[in-house]
PDB file of N, H, CA, C and O in Angstrom:
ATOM      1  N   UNK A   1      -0.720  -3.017 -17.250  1.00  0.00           N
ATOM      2  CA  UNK A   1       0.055  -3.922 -18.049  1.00  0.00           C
ATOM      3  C   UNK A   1      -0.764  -5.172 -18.312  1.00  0.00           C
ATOM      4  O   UNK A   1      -1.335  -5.594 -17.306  1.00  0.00           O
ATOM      5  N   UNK A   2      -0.974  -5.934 -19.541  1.00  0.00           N
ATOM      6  H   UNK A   2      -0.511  -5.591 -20.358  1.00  0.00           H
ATOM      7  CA  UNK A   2      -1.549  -6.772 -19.702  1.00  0.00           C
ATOM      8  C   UNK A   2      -0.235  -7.605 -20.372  1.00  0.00           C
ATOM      9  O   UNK A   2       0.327  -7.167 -21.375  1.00  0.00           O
ATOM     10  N   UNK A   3       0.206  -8.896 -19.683  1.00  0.00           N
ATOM     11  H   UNK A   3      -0.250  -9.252 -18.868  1.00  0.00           H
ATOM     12  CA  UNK A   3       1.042  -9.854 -19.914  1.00  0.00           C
ATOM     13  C   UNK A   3       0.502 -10.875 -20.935  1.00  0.00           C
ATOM     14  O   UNK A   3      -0.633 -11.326 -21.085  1.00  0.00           O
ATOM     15  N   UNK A   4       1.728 -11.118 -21.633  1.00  0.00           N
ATOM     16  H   UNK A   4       2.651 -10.752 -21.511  1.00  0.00           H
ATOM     17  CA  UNK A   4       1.078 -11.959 -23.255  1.00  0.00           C
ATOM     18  C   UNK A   4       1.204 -13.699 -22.899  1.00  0.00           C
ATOM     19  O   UNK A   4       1.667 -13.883 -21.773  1.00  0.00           O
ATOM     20  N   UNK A   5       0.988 -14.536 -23.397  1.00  0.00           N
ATOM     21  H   UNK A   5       0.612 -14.386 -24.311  1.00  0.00           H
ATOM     22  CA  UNK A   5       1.079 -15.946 -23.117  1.00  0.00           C
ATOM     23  C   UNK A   5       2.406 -16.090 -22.816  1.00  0.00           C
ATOM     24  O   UNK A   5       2.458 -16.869 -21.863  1.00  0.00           O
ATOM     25  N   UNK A   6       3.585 -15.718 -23.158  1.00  0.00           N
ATOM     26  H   UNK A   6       3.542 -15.086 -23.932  1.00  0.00           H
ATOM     27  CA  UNK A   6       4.624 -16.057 -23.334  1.00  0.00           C
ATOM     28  C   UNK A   6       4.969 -15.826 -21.791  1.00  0.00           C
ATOM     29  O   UNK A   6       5.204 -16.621 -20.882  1.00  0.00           O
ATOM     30  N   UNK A   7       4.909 -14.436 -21.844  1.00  0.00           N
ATOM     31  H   UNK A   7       4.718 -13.790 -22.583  1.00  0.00           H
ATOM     32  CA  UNK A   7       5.251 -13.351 -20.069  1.00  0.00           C
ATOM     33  C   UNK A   7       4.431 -14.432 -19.126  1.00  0.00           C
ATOM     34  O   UNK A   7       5.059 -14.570 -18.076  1.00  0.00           O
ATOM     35  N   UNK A   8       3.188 -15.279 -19.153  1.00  0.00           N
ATOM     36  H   UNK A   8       2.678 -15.167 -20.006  1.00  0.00           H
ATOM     37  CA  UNK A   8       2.977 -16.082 -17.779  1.00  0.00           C
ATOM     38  C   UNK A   8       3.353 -17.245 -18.135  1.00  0.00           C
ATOM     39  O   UNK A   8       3.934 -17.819 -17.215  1.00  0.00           O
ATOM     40  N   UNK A   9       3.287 -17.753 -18.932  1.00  0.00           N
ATOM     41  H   UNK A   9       2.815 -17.286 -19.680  1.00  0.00           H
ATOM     42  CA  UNK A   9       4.904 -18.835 -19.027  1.00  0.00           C
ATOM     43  C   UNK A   9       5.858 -18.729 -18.259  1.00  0.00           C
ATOM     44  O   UNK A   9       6.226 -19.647 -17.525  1.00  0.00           O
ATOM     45  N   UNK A  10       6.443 -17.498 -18.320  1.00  0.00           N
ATOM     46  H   UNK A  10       6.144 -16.753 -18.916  1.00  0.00           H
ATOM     47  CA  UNK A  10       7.500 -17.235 -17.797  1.00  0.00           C
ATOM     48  C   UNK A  10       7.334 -16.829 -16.279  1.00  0.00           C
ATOM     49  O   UNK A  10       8.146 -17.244 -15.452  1.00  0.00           O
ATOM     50  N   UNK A  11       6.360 -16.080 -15.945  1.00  0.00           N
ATOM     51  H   UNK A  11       5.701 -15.743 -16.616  1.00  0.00           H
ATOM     52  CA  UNK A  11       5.748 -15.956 -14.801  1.00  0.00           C
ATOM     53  C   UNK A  11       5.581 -17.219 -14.083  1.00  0.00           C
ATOM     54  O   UNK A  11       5.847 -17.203 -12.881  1.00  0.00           O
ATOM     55  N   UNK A  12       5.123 -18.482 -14.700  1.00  0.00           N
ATOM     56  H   UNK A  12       4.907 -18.495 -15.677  1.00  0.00           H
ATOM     57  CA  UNK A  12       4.487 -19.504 -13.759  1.00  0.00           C
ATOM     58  C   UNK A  12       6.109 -20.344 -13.862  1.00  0.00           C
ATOM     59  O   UNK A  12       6.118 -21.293 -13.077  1.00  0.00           O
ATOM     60  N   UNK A  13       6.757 -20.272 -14.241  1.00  0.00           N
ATOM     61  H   UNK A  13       6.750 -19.501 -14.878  1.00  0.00           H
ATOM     62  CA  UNK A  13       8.183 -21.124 -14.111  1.00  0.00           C
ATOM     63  C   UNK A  13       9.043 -20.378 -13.287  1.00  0.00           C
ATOM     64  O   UNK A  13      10.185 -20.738 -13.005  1.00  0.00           O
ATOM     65  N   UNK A  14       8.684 -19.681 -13.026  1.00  0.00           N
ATOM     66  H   UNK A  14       7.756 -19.388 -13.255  1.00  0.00           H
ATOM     67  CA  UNK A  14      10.062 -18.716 -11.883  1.00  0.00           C
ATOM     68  C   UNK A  14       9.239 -19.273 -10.721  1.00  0.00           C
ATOM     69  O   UNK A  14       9.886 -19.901  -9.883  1.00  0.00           O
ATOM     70  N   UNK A  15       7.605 -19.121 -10.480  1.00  0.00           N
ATOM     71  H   UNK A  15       7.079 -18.610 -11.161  1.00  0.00           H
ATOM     72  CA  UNK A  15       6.978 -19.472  -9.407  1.00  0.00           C
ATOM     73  C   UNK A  15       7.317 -20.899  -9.257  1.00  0.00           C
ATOM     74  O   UNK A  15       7.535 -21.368  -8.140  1.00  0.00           O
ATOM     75  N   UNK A  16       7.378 -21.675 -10.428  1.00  0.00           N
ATOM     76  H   UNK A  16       7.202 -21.293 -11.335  1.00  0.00           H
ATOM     77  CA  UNK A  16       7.958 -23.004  -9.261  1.00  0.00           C
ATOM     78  C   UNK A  16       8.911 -23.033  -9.115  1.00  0.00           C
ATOM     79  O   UNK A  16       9.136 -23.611  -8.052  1.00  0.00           O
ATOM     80  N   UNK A  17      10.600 -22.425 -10.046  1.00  0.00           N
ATOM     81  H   UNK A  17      10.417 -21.955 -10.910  1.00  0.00           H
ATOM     82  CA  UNK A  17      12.026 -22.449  -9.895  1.00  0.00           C
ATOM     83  C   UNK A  17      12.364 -21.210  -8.852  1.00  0.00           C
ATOM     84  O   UNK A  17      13.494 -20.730  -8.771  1.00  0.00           O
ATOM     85  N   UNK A  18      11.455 -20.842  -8.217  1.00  0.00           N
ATOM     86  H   UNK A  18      10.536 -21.233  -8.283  1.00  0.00           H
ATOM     87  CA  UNK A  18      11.830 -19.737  -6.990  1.00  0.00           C
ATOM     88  C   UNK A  18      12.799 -18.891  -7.833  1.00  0.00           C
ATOM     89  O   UNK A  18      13.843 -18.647  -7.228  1.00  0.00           O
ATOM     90  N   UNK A  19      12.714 -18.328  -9.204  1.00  0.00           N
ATOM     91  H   UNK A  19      11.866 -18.526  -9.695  1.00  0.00           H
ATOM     92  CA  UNK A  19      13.648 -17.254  -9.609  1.00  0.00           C
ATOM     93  C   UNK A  19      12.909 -16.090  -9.338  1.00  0.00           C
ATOM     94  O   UNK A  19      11.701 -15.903  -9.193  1.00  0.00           O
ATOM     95  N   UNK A  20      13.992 -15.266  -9.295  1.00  0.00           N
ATOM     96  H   UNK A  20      14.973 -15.417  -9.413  1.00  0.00           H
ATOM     97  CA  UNK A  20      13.567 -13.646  -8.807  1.00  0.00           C
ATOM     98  C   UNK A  20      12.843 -13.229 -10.173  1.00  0.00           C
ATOM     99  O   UNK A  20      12.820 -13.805 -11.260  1.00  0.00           O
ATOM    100  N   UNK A  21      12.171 -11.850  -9.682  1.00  0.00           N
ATOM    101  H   UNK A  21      12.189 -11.382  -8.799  1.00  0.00           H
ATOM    102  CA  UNK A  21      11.628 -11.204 -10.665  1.00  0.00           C
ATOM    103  C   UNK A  21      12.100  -9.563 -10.564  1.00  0.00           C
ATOM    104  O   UNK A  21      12.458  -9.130  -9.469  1.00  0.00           O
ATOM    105  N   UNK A  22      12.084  -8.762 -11.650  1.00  0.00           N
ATOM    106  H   UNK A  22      11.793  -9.115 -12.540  1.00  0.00           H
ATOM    107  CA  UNK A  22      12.586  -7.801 -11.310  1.00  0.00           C
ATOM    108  C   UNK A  22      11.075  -7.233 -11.646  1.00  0.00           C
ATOM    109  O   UNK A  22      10.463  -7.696 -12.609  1.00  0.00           O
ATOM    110  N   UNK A  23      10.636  -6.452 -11.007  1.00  0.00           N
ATOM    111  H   UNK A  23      11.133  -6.076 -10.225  1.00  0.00           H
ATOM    112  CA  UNK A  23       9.276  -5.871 -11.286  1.00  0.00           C
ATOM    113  C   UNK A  23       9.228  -3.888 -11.181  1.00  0.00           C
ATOM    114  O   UNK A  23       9.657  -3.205 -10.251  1.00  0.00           O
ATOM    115  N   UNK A  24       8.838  -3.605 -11.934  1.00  0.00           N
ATOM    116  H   UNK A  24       8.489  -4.160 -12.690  1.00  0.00           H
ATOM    117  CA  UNK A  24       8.716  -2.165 -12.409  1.00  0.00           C
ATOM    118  C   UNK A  24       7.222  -1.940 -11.397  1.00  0.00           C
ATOM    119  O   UNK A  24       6.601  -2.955 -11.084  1.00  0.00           O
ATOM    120  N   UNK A  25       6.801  -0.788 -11.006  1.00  0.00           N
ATOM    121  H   UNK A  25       7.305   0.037 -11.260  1.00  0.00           H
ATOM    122  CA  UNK A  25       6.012  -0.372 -10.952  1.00  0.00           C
ATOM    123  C   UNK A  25       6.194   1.236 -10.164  1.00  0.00           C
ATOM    124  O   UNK A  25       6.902   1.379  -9.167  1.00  0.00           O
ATOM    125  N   UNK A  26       5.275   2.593 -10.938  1.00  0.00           N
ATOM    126  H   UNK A  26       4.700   2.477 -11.748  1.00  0.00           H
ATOM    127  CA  UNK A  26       5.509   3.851 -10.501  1.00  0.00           C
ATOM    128  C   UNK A  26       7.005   4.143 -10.520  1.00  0.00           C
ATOM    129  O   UNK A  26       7.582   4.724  -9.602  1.00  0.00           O
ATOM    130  N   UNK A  27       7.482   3.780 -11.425  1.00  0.00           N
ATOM    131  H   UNK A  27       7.013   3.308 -12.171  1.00  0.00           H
ATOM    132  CA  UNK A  27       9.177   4.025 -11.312  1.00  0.00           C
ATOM    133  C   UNK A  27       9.866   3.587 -10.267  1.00  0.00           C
ATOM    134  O   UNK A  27      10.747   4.350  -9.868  1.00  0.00           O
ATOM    135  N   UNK A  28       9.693   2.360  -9.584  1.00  0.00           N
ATOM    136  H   UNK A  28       8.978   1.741  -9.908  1.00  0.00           H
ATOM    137  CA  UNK A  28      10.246   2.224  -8.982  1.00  0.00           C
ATOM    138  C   UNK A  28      10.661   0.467  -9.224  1.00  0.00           C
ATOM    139  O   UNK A  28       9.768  -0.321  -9.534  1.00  0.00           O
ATOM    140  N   UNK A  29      11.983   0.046  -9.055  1.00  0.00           N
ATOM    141  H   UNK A  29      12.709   0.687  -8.803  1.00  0.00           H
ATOM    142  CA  UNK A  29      12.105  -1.598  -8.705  1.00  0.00           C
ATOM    143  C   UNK A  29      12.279  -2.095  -7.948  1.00  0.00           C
ATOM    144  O   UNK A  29      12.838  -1.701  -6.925  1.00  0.00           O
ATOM    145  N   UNK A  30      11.697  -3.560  -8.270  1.00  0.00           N
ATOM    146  H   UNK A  30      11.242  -3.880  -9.101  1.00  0.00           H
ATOM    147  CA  UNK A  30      11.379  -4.656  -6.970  1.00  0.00           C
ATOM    148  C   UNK A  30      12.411  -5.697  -7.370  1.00  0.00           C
ATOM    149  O   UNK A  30      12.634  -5.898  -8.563  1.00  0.00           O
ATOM    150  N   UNK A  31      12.948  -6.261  -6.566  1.00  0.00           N
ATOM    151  H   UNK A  31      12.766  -6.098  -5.597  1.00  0.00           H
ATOM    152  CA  UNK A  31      13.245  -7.596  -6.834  1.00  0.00           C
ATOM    153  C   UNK A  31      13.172  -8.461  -5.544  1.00  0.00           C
ATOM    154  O   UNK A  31      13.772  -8.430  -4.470  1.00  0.00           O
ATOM    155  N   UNK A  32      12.036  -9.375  -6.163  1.00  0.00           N
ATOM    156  H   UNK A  32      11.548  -9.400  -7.036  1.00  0.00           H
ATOM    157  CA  UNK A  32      11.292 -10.374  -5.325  1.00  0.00           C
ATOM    158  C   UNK A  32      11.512 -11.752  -5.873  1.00  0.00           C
ATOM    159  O   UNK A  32      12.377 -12.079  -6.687  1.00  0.00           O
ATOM    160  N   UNK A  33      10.477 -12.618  -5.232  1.00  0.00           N
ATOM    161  H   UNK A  33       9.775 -12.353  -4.571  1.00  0.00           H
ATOM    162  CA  UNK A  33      11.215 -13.551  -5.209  1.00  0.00           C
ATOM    163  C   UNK A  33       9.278 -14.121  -5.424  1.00  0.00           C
ATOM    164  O   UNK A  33       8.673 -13.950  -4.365  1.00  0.00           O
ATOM    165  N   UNK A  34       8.599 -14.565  -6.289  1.00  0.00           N
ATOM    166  H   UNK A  34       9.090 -14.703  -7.149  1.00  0.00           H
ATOM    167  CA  UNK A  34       7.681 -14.552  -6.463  1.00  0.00           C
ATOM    168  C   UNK A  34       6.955 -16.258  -5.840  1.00  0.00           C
ATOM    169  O   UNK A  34       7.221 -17.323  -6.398  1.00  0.00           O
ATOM    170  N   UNK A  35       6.240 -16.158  -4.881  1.00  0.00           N
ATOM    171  H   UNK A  35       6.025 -15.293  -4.428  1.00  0.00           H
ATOM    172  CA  UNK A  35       4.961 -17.064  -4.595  1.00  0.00           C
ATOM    173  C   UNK A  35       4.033 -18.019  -5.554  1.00  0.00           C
ATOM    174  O   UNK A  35       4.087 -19.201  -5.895  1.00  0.00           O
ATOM    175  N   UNK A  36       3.059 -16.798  -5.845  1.00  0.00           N
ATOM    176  H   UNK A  36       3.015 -15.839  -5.567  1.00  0.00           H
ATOM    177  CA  UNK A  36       1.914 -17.476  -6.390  1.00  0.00           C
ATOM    178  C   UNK A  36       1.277 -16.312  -7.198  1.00  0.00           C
ATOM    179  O   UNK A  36       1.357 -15.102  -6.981  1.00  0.00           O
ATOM    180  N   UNK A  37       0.593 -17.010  -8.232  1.00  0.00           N
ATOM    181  H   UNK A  37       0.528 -17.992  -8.408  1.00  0.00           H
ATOM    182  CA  UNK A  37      -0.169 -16.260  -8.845  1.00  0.00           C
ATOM    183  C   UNK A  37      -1.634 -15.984  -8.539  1.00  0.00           C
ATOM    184  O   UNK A  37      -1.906 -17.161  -8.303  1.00  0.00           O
ATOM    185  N   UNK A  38      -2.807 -15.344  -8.355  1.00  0.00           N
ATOM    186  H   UNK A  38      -2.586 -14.388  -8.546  1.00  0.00           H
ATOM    187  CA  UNK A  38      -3.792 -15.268  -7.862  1.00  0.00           C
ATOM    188  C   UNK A  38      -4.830 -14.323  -8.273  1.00  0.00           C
ATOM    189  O   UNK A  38      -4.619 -13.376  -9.031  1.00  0.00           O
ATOM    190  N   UNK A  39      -5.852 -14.586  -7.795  1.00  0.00           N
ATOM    191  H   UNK A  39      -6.023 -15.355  -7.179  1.00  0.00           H
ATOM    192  CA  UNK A  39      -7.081 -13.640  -8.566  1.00  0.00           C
ATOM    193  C   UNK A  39      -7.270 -12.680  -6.468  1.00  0.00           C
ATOM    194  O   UNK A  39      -7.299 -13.048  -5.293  1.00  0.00           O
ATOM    195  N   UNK A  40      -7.328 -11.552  -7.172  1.00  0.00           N
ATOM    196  H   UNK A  40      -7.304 -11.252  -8.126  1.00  0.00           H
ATOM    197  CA  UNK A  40      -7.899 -10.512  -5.390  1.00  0.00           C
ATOM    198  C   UNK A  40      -8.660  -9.709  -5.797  1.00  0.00           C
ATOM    199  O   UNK A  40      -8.137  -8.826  -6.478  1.00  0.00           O
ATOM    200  N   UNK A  41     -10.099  -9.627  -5.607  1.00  0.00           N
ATOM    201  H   UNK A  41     -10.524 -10.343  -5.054  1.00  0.00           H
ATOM    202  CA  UNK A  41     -10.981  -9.182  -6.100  1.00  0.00           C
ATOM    203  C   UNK A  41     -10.778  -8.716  -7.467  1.00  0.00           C
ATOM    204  O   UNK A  41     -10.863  -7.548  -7.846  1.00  0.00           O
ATOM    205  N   UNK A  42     -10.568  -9.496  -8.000  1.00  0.00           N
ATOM    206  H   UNK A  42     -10.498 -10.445  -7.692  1.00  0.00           H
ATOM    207  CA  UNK A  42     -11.508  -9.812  -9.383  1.00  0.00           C
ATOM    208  C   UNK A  42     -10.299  -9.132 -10.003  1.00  0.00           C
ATOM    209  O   UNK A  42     -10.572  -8.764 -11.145  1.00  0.00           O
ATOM    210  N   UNK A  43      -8.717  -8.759  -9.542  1.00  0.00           N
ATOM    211  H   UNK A  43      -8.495  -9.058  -8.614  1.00  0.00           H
ATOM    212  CA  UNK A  43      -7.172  -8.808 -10.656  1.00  0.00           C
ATOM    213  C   UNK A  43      -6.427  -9.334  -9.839  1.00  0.00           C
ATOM    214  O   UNK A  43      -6.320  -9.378  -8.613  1.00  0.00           O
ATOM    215  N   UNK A  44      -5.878  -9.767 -10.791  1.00  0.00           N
ATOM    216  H   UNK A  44      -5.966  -9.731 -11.786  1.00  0.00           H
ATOM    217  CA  UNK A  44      -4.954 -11.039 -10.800  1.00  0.00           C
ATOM    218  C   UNK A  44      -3.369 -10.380 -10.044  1.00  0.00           C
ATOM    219  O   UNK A  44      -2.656  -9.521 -10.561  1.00  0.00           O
ATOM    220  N   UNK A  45      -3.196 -10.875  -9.097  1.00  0.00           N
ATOM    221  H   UNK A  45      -3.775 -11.573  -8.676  1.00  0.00           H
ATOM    222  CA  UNK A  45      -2.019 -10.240  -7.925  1.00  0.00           C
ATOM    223  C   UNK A  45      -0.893 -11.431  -8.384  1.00  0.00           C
ATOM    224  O   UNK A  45      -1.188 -12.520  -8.876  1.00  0.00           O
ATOM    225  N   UNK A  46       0.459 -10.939  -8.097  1.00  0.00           N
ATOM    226  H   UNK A  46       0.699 -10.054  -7.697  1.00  0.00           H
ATOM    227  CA  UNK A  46       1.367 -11.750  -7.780  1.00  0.00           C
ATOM    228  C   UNK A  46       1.716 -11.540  -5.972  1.00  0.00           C
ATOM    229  O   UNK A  46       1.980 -10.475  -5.415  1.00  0.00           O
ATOM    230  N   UNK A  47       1.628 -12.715  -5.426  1.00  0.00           N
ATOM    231  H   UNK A  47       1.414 -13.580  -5.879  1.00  0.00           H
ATOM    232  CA  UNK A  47       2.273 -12.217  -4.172  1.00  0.00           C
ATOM    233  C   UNK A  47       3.992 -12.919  -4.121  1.00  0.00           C
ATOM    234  O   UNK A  47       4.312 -14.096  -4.282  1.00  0.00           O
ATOM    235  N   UNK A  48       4.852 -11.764  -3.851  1.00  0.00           N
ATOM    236  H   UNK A  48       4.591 -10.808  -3.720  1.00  0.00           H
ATOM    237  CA  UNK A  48       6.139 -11.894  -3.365  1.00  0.00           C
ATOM    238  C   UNK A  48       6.675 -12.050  -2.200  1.00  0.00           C
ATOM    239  O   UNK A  48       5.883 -11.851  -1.279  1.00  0.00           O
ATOM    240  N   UNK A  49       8.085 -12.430  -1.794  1.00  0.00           N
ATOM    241  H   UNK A  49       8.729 -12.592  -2.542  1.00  0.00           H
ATOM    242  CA  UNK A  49       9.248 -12.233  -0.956  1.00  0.00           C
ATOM    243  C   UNK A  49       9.756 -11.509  -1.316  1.00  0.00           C
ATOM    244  O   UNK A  49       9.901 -11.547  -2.538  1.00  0.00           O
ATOM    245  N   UNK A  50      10.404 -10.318  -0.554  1.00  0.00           N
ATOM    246  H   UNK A  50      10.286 -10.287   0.439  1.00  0.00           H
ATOM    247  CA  UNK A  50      11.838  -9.901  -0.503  1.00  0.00           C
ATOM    248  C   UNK A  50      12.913 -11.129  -0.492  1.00  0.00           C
ATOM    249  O   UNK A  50      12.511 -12.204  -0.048  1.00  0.00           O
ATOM    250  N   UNK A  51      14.096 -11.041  -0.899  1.00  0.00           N
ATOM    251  H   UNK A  51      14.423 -10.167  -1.260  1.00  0.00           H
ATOM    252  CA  UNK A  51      14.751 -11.984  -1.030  1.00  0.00           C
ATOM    253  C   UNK A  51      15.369 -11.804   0.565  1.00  0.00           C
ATOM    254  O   UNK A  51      15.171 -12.594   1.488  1.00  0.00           O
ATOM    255  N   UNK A  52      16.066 -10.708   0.616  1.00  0.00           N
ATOM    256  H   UNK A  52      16.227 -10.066  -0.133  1.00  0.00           H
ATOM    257  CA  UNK A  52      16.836 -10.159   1.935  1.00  0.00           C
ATOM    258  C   UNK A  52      16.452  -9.927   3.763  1.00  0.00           C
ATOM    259  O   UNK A  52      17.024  -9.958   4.853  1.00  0.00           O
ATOM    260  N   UNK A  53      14.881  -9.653   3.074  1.00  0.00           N
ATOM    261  H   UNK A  53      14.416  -9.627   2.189  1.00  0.00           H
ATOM    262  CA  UNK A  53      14.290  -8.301   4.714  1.00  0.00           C
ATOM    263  C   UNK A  53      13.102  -9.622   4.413  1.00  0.00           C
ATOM    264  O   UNK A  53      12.476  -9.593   5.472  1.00  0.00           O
ATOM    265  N   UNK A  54      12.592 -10.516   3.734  1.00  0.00           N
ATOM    266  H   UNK A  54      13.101 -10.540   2.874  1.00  0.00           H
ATOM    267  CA  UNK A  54      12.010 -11.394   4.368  1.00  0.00           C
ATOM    268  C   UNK A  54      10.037 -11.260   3.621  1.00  0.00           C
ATOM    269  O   UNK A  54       9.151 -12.078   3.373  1.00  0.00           O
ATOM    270  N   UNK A  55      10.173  -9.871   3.534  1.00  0.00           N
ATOM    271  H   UNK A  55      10.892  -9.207   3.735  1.00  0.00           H
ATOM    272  CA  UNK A  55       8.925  -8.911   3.901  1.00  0.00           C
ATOM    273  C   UNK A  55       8.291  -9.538   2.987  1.00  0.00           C
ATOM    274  O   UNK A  55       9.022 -10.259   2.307  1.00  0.00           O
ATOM    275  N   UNK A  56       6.557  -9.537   2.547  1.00  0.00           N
ATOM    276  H   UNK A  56       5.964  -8.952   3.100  1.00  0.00           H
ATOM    277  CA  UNK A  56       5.671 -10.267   2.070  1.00  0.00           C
ATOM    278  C   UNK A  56       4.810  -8.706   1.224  1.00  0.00           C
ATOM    279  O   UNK A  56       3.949  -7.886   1.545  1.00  0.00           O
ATOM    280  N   UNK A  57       5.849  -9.041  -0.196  1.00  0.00           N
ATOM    281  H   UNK A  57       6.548  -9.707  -0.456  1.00  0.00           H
ATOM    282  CA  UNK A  57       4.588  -7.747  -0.843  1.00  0.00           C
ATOM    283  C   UNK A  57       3.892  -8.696  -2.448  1.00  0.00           C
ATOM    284  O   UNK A  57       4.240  -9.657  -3.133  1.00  0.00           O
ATOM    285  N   UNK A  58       2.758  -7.694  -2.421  1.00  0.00           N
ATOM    286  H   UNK A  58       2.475  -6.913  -1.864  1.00  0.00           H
ATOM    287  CA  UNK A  58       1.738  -7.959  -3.616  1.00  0.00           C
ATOM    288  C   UNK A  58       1.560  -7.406  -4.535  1.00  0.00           C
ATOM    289  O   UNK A  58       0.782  -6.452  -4.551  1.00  0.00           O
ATOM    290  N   UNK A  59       2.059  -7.717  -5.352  1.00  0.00           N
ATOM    291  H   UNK A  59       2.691  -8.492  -5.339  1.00  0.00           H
ATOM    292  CA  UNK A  59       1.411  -6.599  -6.853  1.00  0.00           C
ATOM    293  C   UNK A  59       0.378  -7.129  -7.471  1.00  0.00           C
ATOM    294  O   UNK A  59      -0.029  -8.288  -7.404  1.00  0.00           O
ATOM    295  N   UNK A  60      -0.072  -6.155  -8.134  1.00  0.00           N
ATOM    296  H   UNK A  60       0.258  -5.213  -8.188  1.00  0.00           H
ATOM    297  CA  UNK A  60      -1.545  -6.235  -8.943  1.00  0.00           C
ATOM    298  C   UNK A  60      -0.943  -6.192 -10.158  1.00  0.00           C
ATOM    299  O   UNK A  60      -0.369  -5.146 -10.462  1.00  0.00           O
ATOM    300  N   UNK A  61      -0.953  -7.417 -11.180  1.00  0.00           N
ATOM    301  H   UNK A  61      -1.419  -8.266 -10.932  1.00  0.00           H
ATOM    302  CA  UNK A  61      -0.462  -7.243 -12.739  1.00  0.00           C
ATOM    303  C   UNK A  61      -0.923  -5.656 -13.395  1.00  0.00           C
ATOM    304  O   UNK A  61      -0.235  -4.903 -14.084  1.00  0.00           O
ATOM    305  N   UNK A  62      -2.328  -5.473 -12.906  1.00  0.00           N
ATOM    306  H   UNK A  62      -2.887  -6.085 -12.346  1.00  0.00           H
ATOM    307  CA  UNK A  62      -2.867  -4.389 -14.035  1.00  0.00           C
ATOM    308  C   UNK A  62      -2.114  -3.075 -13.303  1.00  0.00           C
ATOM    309  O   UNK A  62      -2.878  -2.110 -13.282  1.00  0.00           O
ATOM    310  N   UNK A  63      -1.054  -2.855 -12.813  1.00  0.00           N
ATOM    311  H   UNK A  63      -0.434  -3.639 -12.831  1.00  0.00           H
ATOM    312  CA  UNK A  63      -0.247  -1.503 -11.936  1.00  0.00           C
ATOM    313  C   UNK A  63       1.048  -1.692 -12.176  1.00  0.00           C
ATOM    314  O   UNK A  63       1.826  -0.898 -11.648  1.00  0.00           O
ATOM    315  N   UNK A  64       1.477  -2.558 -12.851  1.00  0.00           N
ATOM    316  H   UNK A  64       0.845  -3.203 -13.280  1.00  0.00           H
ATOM    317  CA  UNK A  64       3.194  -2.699 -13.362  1.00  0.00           C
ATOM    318  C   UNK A  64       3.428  -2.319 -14.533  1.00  0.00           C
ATOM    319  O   UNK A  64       2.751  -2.552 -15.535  1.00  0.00           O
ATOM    320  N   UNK A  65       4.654  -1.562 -14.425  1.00  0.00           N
ATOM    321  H   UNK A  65       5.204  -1.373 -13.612  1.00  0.00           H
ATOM    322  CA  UNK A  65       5.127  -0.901 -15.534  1.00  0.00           C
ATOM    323  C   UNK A  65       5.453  -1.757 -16.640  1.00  0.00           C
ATOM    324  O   UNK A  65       5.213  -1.665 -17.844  1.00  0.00           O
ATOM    325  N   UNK A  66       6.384  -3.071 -15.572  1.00  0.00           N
ATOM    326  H   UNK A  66       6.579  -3.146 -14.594  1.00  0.00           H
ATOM    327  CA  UNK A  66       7.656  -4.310 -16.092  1.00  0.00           C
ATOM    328  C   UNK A  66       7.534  -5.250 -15.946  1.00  0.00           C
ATOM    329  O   UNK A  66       6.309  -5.343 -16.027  1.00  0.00           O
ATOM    330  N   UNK A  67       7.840  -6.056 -15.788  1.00  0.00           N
ATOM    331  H   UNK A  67       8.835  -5.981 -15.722  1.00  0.00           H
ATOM    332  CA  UNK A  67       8.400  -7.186 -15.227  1.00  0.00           C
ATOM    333  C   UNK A  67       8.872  -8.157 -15.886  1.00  0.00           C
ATOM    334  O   UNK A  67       8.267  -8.529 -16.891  1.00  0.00           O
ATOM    335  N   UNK A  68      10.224  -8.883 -15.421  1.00  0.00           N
ATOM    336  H   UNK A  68      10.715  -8.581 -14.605  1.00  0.00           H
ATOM    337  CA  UNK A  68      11.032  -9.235 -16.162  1.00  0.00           C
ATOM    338  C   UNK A  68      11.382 -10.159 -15.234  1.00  0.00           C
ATOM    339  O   UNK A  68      11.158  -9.888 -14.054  1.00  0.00           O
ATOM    340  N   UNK A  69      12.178 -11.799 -15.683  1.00  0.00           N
ATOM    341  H   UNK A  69      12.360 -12.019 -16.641  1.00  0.00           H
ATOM    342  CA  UNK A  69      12.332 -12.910 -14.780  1.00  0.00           C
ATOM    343  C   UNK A  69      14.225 -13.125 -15.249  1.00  0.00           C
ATOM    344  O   UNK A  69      14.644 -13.356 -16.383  1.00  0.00           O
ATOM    345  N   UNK A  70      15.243 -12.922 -13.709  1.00  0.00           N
ATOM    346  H   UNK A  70      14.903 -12.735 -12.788  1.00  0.00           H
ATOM    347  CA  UNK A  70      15.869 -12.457 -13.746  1.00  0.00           C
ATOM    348  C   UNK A  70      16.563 -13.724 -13.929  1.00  0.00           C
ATOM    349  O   UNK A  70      15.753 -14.620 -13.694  1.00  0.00           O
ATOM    350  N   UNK A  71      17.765 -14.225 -14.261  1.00  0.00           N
ATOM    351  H   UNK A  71      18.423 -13.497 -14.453  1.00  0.00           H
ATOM    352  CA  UNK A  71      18.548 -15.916 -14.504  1.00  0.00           C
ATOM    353  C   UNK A  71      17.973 -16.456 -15.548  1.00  0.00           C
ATOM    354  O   UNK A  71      18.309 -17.579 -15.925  1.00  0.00           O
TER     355      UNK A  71
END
């Protein structure tokens, strides 16, 4: 997935308004609660919260199906 100007706009305002994200990837959804944006060897990761279980996961932009900023 390659995200357009608009999508990290929207990406970098949930990261400071702590809004969830609903994130696609392998058919499956996430809804996290997104950190920070970041470079991990050389693609650009979002690292998340679970909102609920606490847990600390990472996606790699270039492996998502979706993602969509939920509120």
């Amino acid at each position: 997935m390659q995200l357009t100007h608009d999508e990290y706009d929207a990406l970098e305002r949930a990261i400071i308004d702590r809004r969830r994200l609903s994130i696609y990837r392998r058919g499956t959804e996430y809804v996290v609660v997104p950190e920070r944006l970041r470079i991990a060897d050389g693609k650009e990761s979002i690292d998340t919260t679970h909102p609920t279980t606490g847990d600390r996961l990472t996606f790699r932009i270039d492996e998502l199906d979706d993602i969509q900023v939920i509120g």
